[in-house]
C-alpha positions in Angstrom: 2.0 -53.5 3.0 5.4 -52.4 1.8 4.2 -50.1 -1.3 1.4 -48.6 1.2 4.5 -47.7 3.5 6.5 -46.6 0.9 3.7 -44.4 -0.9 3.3 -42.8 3.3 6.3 -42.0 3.3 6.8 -40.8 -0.4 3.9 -38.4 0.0 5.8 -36.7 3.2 8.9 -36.4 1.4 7.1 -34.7 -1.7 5.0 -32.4 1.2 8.4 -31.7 2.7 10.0 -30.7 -0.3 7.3 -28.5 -1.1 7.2 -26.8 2.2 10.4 -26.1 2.2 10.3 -24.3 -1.2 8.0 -22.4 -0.5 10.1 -21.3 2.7 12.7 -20.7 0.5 11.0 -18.4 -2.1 9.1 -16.4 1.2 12.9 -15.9 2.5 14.2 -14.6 -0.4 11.1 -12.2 -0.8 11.4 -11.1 2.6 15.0 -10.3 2.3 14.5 -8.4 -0.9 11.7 -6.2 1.0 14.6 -5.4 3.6 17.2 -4.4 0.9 14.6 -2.3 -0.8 14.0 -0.4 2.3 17.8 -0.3 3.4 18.0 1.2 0.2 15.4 3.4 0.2 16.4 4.7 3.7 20.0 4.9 2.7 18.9 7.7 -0.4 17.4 9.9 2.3 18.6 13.0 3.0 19.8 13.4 6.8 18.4 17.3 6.3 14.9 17.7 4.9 14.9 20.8 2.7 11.4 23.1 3.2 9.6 22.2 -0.2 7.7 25.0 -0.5 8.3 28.8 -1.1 9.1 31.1 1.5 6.5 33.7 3.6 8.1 36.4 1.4 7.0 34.8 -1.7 3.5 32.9 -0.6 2.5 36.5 0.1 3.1 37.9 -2.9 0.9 34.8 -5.0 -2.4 36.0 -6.4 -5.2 35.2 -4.0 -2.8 34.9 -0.9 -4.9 34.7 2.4 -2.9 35.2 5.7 -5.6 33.2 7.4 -5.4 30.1 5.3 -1.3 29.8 6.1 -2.0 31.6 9.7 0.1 34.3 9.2 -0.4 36.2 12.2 2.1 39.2 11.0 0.2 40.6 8.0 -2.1 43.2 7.8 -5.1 41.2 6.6 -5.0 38.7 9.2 -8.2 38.2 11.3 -8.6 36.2 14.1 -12.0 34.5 14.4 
């Protein structure tokens, strides 16, 4: 009766334990998800530059269409 009490309570300890490292391990991951985002939110710029090229310059690409980038101010625009 002793052994079968001490083999209950052995197997709670060992389920225990491994509960709790597996807390541990999904703590630590979680708190390296939120430093990688505080990082990655901390190399943004506060002021997002305009990517692309300018009106000026789209306009004079080969194959420009005013209606495509709705460009309402050029000649060739044509409102359906």
């Amino acid at each position: 009766m002793a052994v079968a009490a001490a083999l209950l309570w052995a197997t709670k300890l060992v389920a225990l334990g491994l509960l709790l490292y597996v807390a541990f391990w999904a703590a630590v991951l979680l708190l390296g998800v939120a430093v990688a985002g505080w990082a990655a939110a901390a190399n943004t710029p506060d002021e997002e530059e305009w990517p692309f090229t300018d009106l000026t310059e789209l306009r004079k690409s080969p194959g420009y269409d005013p209606n495509l980038y709705n460009d309402t101010s050029h000649e060739l625009y044509t409102d359906d």
